[in-house]
Kinemage of the C-alpha trace (Angstrom):
@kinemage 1
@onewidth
@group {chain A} dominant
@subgroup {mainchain}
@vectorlist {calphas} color= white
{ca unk a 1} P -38.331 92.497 123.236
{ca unk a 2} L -40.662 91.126 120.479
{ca unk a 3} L -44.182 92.912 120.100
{ca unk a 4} L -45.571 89.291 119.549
{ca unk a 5} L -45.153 87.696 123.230
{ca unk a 6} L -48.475 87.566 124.551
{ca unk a 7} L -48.793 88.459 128.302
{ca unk a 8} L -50.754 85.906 130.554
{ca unk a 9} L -54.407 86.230 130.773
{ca unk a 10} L -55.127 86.290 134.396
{ca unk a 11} L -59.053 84.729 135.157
{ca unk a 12} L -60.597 85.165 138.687
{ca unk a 13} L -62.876 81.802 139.187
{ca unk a 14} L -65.907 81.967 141.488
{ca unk a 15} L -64.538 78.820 144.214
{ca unk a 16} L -63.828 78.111 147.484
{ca unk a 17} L -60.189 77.125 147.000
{ca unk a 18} L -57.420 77.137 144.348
{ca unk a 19} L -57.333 73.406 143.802
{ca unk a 20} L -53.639 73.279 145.012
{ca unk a 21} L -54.242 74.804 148.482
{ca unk a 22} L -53.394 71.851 150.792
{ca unk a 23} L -55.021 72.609 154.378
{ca unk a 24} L -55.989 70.849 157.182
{ca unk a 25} L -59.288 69.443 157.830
{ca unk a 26} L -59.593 71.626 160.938
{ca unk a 27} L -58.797 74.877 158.590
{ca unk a 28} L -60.676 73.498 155.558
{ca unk a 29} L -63.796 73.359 157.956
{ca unk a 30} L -62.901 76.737 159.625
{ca unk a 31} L -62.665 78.139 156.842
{ca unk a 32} L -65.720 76.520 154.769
{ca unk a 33} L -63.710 76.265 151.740
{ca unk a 34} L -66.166 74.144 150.271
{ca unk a 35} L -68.937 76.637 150.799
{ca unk a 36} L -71.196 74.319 152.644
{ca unk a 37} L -71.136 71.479 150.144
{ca unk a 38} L -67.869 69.815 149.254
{ca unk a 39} L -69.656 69.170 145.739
{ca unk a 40} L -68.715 72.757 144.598
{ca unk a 41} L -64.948 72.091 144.641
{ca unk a 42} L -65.825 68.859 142.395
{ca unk a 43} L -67.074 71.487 139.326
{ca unk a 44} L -64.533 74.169 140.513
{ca unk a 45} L -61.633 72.038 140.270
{ca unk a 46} L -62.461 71.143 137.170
{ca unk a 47} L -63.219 74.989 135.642
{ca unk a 48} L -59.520 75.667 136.983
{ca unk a 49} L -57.939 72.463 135.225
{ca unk a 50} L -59.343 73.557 132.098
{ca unk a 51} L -59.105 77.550 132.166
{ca unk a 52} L -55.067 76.729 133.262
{ca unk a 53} L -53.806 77.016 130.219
{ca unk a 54} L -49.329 78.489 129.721
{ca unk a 55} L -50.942 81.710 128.597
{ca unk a 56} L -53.712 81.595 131.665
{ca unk a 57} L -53.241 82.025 135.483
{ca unk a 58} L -56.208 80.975 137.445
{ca unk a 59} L -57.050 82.503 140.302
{ca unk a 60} L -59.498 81.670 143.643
{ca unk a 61} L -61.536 84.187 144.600
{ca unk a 62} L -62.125 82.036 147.831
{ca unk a 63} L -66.202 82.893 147.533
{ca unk a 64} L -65.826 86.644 147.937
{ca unk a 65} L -68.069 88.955 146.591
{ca unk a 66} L -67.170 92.389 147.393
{ca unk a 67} L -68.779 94.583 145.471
{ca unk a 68} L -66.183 96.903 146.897
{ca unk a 69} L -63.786 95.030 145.198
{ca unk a 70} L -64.731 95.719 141.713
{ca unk a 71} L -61.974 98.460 140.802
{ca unk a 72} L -59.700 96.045 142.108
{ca unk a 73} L -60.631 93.124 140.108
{ca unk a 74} L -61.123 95.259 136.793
{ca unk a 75} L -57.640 96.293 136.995
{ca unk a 76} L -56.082 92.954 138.115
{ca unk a 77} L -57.679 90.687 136.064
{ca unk a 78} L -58.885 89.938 132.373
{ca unk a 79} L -62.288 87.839 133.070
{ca unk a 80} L -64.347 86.394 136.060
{ca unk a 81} L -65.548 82.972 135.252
{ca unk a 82} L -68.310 82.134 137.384
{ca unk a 83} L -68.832 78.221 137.677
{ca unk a 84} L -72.594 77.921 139.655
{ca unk a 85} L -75.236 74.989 140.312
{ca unk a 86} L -78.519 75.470 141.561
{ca unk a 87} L -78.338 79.499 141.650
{ca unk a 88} L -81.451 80.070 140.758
{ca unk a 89} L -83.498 79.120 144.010
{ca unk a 90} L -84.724 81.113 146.638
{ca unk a 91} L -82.435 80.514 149.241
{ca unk a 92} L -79.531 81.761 146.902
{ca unk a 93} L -81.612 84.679 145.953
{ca unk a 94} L -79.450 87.348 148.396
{ca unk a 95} L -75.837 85.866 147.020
{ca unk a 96} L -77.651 86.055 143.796
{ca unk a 97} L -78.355 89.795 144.203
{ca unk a 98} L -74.939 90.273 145.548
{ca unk a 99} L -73.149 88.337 141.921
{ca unk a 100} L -75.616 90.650 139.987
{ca unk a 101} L -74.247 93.922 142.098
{ca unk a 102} L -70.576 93.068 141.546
{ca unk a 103} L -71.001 91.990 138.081
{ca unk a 104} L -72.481 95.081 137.334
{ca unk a 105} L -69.538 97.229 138.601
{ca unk a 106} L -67.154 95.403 136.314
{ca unk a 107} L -65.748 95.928 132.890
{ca unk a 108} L -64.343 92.636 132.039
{ca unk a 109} L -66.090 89.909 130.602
{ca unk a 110} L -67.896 87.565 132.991
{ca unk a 111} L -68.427 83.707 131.646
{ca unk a 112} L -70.839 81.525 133.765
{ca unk a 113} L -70.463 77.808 133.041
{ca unk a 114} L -73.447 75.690 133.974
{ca unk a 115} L -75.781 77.624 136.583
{ca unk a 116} L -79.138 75.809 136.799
{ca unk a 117} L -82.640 76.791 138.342
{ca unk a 118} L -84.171 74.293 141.112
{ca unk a 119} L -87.725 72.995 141.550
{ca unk a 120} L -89.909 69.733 141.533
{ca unk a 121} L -89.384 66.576 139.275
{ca unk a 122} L -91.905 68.161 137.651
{ca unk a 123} L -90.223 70.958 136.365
{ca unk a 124} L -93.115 73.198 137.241
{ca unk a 125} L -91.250 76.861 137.671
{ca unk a 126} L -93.990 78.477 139.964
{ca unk a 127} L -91.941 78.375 143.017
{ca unk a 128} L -89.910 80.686 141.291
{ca unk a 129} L -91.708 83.219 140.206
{ca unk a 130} L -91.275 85.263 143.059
{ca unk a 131} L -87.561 85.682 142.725
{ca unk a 132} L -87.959 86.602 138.967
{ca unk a 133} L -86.676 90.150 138.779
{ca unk a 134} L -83.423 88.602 140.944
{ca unk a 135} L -83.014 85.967 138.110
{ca unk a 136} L -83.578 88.760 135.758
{ca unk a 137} L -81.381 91.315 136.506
{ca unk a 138} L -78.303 88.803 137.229
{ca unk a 139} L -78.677 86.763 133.491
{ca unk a 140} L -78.978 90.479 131.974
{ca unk a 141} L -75.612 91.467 133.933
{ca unk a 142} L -73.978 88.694 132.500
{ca unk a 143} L -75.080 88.999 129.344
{ca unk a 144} L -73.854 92.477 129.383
{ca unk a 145} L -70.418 90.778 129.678
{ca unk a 146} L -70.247 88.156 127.696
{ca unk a 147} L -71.392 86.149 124.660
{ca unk a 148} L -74.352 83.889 126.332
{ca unk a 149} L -74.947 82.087 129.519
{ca unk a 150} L -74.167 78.661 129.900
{ca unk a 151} L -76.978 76.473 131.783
{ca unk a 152} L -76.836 72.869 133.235
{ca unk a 153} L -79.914 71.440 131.366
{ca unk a 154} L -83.163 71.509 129.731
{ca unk a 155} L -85.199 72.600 132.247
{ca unk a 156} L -83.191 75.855 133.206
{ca unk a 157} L -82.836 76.997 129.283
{ca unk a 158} L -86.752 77.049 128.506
{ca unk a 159} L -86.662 78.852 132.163
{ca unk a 160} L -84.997 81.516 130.903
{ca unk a 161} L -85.702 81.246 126.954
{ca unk a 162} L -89.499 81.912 128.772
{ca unk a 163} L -88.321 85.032 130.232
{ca unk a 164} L -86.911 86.114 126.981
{ca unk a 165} L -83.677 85.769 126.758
{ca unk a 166} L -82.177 84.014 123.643
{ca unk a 167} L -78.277 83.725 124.249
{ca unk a 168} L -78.838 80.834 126.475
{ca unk a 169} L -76.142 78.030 125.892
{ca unk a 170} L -76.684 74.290 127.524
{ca unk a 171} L -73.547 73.314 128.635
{ca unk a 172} L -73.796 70.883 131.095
{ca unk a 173} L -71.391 70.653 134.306
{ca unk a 174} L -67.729 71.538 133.796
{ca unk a 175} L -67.167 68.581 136.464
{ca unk a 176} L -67.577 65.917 133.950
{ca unk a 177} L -64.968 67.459 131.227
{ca unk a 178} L -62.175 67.323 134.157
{ca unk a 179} L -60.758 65.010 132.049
{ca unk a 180} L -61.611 66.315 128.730
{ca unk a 181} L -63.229 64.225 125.746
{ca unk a 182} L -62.279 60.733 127.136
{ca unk a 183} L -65.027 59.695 129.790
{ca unk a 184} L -63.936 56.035 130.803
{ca unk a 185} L -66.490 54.232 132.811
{ca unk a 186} L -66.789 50.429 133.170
{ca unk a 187} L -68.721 47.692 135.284
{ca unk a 188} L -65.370 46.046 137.031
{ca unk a 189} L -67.289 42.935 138.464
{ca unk a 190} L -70.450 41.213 136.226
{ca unk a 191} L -72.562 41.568 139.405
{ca unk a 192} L -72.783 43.065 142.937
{ca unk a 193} L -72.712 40.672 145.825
{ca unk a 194} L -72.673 40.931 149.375
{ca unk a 195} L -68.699 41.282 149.494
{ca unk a 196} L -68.995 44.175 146.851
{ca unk a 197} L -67.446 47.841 147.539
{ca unk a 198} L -70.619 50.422 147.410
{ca unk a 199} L -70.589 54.145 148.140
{ca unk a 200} L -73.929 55.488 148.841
{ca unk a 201} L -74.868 58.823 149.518
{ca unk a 202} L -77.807 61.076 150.126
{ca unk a 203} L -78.923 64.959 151.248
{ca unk a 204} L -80.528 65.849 154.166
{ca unk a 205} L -84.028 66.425 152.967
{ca unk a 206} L -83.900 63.289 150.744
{ca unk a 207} L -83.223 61.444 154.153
{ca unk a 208} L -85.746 63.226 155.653
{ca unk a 209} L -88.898 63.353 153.358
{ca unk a 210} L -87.908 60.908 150.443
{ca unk a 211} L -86.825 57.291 151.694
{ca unk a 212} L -83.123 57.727 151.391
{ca unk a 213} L -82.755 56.506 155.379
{ca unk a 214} L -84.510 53.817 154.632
{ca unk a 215} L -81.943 52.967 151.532
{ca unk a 216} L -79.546 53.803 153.068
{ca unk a 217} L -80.313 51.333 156.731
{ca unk a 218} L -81.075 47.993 154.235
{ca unk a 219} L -77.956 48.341 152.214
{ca unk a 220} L -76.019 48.575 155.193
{ca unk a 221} L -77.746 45.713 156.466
{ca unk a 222} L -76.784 43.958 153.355
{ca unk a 223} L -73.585 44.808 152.321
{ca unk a 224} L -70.798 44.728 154.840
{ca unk a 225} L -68.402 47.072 152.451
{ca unk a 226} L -70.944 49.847 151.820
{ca unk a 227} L -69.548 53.709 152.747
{ca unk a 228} L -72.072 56.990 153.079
{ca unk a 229} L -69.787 60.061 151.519
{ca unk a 230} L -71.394 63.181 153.109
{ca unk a 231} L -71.607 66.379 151.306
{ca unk a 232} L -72.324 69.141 153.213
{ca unk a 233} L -70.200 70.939 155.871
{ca unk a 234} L -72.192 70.047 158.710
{ca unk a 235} L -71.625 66.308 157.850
{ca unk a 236} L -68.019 67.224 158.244
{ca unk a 237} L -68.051 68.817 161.656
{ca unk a 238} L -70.376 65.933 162.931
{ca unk a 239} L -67.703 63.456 161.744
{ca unk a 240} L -64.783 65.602 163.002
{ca unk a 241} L -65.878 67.078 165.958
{ca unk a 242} L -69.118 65.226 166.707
{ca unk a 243} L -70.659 68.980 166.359
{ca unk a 244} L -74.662 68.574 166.236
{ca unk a 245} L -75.073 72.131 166.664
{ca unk a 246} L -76.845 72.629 163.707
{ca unk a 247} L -80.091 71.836 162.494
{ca unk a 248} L -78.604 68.785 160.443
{ca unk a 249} L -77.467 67.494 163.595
{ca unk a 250} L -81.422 66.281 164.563
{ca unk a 251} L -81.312 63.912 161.277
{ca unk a 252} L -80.034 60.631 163.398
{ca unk a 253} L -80.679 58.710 160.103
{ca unk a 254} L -77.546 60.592 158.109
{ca unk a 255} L -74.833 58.140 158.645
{ca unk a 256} L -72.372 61.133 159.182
{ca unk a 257} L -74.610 61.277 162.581
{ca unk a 258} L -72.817 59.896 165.917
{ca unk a 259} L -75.554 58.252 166.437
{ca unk a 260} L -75.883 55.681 162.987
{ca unk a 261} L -74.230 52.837 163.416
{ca unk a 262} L -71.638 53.507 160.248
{ca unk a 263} L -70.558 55.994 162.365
{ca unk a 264} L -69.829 53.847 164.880
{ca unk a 265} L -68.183 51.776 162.342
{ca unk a 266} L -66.279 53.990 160.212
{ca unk a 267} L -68.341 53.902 157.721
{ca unk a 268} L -68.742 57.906 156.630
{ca unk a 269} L -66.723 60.356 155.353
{ca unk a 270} L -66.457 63.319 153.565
{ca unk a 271} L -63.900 64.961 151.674
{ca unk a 272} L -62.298 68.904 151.917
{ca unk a 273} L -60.043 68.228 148.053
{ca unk a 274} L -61.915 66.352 145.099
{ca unk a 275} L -58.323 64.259 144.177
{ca unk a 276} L -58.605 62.400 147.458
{ca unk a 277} L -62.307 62.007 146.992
{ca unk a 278} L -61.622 60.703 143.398
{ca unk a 279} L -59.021 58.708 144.342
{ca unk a 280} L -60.625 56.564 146.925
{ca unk a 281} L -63.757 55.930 144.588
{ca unk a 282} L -61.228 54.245 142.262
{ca unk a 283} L -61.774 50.967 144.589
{ca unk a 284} L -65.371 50.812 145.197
{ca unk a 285} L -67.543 48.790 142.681
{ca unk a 286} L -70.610 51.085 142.787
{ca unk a 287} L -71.813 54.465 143.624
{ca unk a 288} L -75.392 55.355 144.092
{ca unk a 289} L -77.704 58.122 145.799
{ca unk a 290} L -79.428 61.457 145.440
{ca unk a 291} L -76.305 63.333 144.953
{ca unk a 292} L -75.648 64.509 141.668
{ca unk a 293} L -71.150 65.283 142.252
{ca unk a 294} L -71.317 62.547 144.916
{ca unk a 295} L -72.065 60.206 141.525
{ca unk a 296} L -70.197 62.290 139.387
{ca unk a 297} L -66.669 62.044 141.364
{ca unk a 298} L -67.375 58.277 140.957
{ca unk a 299} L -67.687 58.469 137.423
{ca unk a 300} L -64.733 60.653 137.300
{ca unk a 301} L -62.824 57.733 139.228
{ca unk a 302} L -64.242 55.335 136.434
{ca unk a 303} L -66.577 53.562 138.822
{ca unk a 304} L -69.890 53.346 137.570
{ca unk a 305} L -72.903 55.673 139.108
{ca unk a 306} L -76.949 55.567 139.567
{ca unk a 307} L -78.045 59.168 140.510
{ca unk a 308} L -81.610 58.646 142.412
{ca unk a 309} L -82.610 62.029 141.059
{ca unk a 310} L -84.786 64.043 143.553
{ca unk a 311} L -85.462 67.549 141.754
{ca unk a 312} L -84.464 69.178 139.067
{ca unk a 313} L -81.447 70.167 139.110
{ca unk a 314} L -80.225 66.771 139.265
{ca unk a 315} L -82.630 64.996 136.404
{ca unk a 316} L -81.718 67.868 134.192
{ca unk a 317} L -78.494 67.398 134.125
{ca unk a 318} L -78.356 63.385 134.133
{ca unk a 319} L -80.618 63.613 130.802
{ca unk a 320} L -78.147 66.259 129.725
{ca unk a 321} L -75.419 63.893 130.100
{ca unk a 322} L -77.049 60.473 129.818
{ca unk a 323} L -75.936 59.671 133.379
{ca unk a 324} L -77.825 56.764 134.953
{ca unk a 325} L -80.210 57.569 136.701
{ca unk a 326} L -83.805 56.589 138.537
{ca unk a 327} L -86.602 59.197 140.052
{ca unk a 328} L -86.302 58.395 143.913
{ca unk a 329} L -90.246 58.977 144.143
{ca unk a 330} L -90.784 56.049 141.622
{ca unk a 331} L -87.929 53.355 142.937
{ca unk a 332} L -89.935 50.070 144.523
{ca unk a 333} L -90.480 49.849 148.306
{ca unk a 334} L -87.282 47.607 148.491
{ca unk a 335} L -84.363 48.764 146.677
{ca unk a 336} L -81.543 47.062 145.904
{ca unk a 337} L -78.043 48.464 144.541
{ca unk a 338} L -77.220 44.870 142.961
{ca unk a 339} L -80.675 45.748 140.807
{ca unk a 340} L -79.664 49.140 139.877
{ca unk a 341} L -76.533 48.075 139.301
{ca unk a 342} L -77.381 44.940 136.897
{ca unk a 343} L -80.046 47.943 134.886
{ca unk a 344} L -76.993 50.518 134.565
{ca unk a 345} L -76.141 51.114 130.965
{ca unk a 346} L -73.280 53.822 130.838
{ca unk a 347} L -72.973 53.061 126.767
{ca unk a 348} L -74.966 56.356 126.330
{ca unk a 349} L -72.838 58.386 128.875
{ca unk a 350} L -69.466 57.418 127.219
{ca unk a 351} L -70.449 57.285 123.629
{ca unk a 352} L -71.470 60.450 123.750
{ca unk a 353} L -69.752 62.505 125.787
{ca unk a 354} L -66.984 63.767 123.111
{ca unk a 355} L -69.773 65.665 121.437
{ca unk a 356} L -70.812 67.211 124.628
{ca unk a 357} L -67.057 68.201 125.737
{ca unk a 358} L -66.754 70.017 121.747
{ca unk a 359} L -70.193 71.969 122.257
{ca unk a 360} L -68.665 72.980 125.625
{ca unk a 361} L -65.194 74.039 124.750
{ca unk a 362} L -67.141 75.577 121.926
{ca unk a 363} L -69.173 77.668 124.291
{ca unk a 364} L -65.651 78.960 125.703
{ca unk a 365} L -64.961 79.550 122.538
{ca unk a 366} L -67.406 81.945 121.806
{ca unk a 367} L -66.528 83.712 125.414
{ca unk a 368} L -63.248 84.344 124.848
{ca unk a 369} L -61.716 81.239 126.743
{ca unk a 370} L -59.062 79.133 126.102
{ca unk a 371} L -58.666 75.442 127.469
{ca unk a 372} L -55.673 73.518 128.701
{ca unk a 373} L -56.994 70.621 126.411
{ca unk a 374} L -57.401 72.703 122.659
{ca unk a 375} L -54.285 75.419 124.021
{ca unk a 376} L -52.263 73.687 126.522
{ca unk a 377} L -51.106 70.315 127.624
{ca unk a 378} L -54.276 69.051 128.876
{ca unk a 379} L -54.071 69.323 132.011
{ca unk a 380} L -50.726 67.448 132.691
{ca unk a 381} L -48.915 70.044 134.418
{ca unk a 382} L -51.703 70.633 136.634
{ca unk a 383} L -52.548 67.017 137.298
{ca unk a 384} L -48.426 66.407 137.950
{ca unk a 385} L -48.518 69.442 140.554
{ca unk a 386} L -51.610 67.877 142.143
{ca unk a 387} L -49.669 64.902 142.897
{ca unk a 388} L -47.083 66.318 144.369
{ca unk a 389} L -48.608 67.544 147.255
{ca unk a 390} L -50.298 65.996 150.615
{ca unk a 391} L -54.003 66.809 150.855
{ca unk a 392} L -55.141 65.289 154.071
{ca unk a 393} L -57.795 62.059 153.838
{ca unk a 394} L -61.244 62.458 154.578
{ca unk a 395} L -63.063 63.295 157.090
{ca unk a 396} L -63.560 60.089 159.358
{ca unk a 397} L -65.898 59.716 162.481
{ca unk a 398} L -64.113 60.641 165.371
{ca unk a 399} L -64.369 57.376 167.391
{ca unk a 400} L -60.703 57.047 168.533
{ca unk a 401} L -59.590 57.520 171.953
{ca unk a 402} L -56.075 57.412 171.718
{ca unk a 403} L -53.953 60.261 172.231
{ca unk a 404} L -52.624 60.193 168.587
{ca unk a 405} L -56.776 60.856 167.334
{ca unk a 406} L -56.641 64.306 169.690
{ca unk a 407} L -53.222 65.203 168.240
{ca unk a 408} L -54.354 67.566 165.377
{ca unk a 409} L -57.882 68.856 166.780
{ca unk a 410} L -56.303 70.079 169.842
{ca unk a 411} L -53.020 71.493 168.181
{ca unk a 412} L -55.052 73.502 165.638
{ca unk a 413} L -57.033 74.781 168.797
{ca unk a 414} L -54.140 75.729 170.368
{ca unk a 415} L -52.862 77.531 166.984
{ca unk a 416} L -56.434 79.376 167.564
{ca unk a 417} L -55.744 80.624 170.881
{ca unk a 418} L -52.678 81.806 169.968
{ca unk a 419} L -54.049 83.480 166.401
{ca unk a 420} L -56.585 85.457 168.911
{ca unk a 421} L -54.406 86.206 171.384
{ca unk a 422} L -52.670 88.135 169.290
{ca unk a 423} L -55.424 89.692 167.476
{ca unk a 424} L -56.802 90.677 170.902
{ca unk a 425} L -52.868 92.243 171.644
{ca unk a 426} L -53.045 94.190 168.686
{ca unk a 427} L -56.764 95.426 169.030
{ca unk a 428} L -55.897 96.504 172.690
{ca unk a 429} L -52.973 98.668 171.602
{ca unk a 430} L -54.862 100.059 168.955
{ca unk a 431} L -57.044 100.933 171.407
{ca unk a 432} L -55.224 102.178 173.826
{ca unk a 433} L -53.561 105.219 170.850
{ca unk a 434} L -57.426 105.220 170.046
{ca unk a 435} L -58.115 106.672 173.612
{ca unk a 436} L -55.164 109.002 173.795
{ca unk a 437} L -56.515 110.964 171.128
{ca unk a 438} L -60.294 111.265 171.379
{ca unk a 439} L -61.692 112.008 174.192
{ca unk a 440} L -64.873 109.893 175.717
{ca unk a 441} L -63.845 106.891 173.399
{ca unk a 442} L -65.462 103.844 174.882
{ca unk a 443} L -63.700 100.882 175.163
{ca unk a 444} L -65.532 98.261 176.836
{ca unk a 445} L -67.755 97.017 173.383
{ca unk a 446} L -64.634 96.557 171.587
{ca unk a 447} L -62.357 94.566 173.979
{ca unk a 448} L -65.608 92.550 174.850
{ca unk a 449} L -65.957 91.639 171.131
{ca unk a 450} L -62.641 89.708 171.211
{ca unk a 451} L -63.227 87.923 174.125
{ca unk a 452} L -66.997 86.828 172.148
{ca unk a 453} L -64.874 85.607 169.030
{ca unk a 454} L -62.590 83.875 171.360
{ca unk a 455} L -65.283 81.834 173.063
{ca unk a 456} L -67.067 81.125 169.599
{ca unk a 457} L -63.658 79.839 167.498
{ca unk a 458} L -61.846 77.866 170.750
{ca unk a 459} L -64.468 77.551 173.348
{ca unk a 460} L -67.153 75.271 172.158
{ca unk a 461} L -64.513 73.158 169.512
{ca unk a 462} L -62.630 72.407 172.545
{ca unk a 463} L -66.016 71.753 174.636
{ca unk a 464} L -67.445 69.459 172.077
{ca unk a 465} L -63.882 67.291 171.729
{ca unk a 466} L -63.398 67.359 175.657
{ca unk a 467} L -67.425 65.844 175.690
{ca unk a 468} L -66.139 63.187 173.342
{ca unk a 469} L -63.661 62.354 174.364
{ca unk a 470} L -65.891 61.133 177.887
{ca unk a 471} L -68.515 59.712 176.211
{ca unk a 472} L -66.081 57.619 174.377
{ca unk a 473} L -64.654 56.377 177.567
{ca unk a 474} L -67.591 55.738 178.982
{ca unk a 475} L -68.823 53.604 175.943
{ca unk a 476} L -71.248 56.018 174.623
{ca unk a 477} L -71.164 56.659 171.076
């Protein structure tokens, strides 16, 4: 055999999912492959379509971090990319410390693409400051490992250049190079009218505390084709299984609510895979809202984007990139997407965006990284295998009543019985060989835990669908 056939690089990527893992909506939500916000598997995607290259395998690490797993990974793999957005915030701070702990048991190089700190419009970093040393000790662990760090933006590189460090690289998002150096995005239509195609979308707390419900109740009012896409994974369970269990579930102004009336008229969804969410933004018009990847898989469908930026995270990295974009806390009283629409200029975003994809497959580079689009086919292969498989559509308000509309909740509830039934068959027997030989072994906690995780995974699903299904008949929404 020749000494110069290279063996395949193997790569372990931080995501919820390998991008070709078709599952169900009821197992996608199960599961939380999209790690509570379906814009995660937008970037993700995209770092595995350009890591695959014929001499790289890319592999889902499905949001593990096992620090116990570090011998493992060290001997199976070459590198651990770690795509991240707003990391450095204080509600991240634990998985933060967790990253920093696992990173530092490993002895391959460790490449994060894009993670970005989170505070006001203002950019004033004082919130911060108390998870400093966190923030600290995880950019120092990765720069153990690799070259630099790449950030989203402006604001999170004089964050850390602040703190010291120097080997700070702004990269942007890898969601936006999904398709490489060509960025094609064009007004279809000269103007919005009332028969236009909009997707709108919008976070919790922007609904909350920043005027998106309002936004969001006059454009429905005014255009008959407009369609909230819902992020997060409570969105999804409130469409799916009309589960208002938590604390999302008291924000009646989210359309993804079953009490707004585009739930009531199909008018909400959210997506588990980021090629069906693409896909169907090919046919709108016109995609606005305070999510950054909400805008961003609209501009990756070629539709054109506003991004009513609301922190920043999301200003950073629309200045970064030249997206559109508008500061929600200075839009007039009465907005109107036909007037954001008419100001979009995306000449900026386009024009430049081949210099941005070279200073980020430069970065790669520089980490030891190849990409499907300098050292494969770009992407081809993977975009050919993507197509040949049958993600399921997105998540739609469950206002049906036929038969057909129970068909795959209550199968995949009865798979779930079945799953723990089994479990519990297996835990019993182990058990029982438990009990033969130690004496005094006490076996009511254990058999009482299965019967617990029973109730939680089958009970209240089934509870919630049953309720439903009655209010439904009864003409309640």
């Amino acid at each position: 055999m020749s000494h110069n056939v290279r063996r395949t690089k193997r790569i372990l990527l931080r995501s919820g999912k390998s991008p070709y893992d078709v599952l169900s909506v009821e197992e996608a939500l199960h599961r939380d492959v999209i790690a509570t916000n379906s814009g995660n598997l937008i970037f993700s995607d995209a770092a595995h379509k350009i890591l695959e290259t014929p001499r790289t395998e890319v592999v889902s690490n499905e949001m593990r971090t096992e620090v116990a797993a570090a011998a493992r990974i060290n001997e199976e793999y070459d590198a651990f990319v770690v795509p991240l957005a707003n990391a450095f915030r204080p509600s991240f701070e634990p998985g933060l410390k967790r990253l920093t702990r696992l990173i530092g048991r490993l002895r391959i190089p460790v490449v994060v693409l894009g993670v970005g700190a989170q505070t006001g419009l203002s950019y004033n970093p004082d919130r911060l400051k108390p998870m400093e040393p966190s923030v600290r000790a995880f950019v120092s662990a990765v720069l153990d490992h690799s070259a630099s760090i790449g950030v989203r933006g402006e604001f999170t590189e004089k964050y850390l250049k602040d703190m010291g460090f120097r080997d700070v690289e702004v990269i942007g998002c890898p969601s936006l190079f999904m398709y490489g150096k060509e960025l094609v995005v064009q007004k279809r239509t000269q103007a919005l009218t009332a028969d236009s195609r909009i997707a709108i979308n919008g976070s919790h707390s922007a609904v909350r505390r920043l005027g998106m419900g309002r936004i969001i109740s006059r454009t429905h009012s005014r255009y008959p084709n407009l369609r909230f896409i819902g992020q997060n994974l409570s969105d999804a369970r409130q469409l799916h299984w009309r589960d208002l269990s938590d604390p999302n579930g008291k924000v009646t102004a989210m359309p993804t609510h079953p009490d707004h009336p585009m739930y009531r008229e199909d008018k909400a969804r959210v997506y588990v895979d980021p090629v069906t969410w693409i896909d169907d933004l090919r046919d709108f018009d016109y995609s606005f809202g305070s999510r950054i990847h909400g805008n961003i898989a609209a501009l990756l469908a070629g539709t054109p984007a506003t991004v009513l930026c609301a922190d920043s995270r999301t200003l950073e990295l629309c200045r970064y990139f030249e997206i559109p974009h508008r500061r929600i806390d200075k839009l007039p009283e009465d907005v109107d997407p036909a007037r954001l629409y008419e100001e979009t200029d995306l000449g900026a975003l386009t024009g430049n965006h081949h210099e941005r994809f070279e200073r980020f497959t430069a970065f790669l580079d520089r980490n030891g990284l190849e990409n499907t689009f300098s050292h494969g086919d770009g992407g081809a292969a993977f975009e050919k295998k993507l197509r040949s498989l049958d993600f399921p559509a997105g998540v739609r308000p469950w206002i049906d009543t036929d038969l057909a509309s129970l068909a795959s909740r209550m199968g995949w509830l009865n798979n779930r019985v079945g799953e723990l039934t089994q479990e519990n068959t297996r835990l019993r027997r182990d058990l029982d060989r438990a009990k033969s030989g130690a004496r005094g072994y006490a076996a009511g906690p254990a058999t009482a835990s299965v019967y617990r995780r029973a109730r939680r995974a089958v009970g209240a699903p089934l509870r919630r669908a049953l309720q439903g299904g009655r209010n439904q008949g009864s003409g309640r929404p």
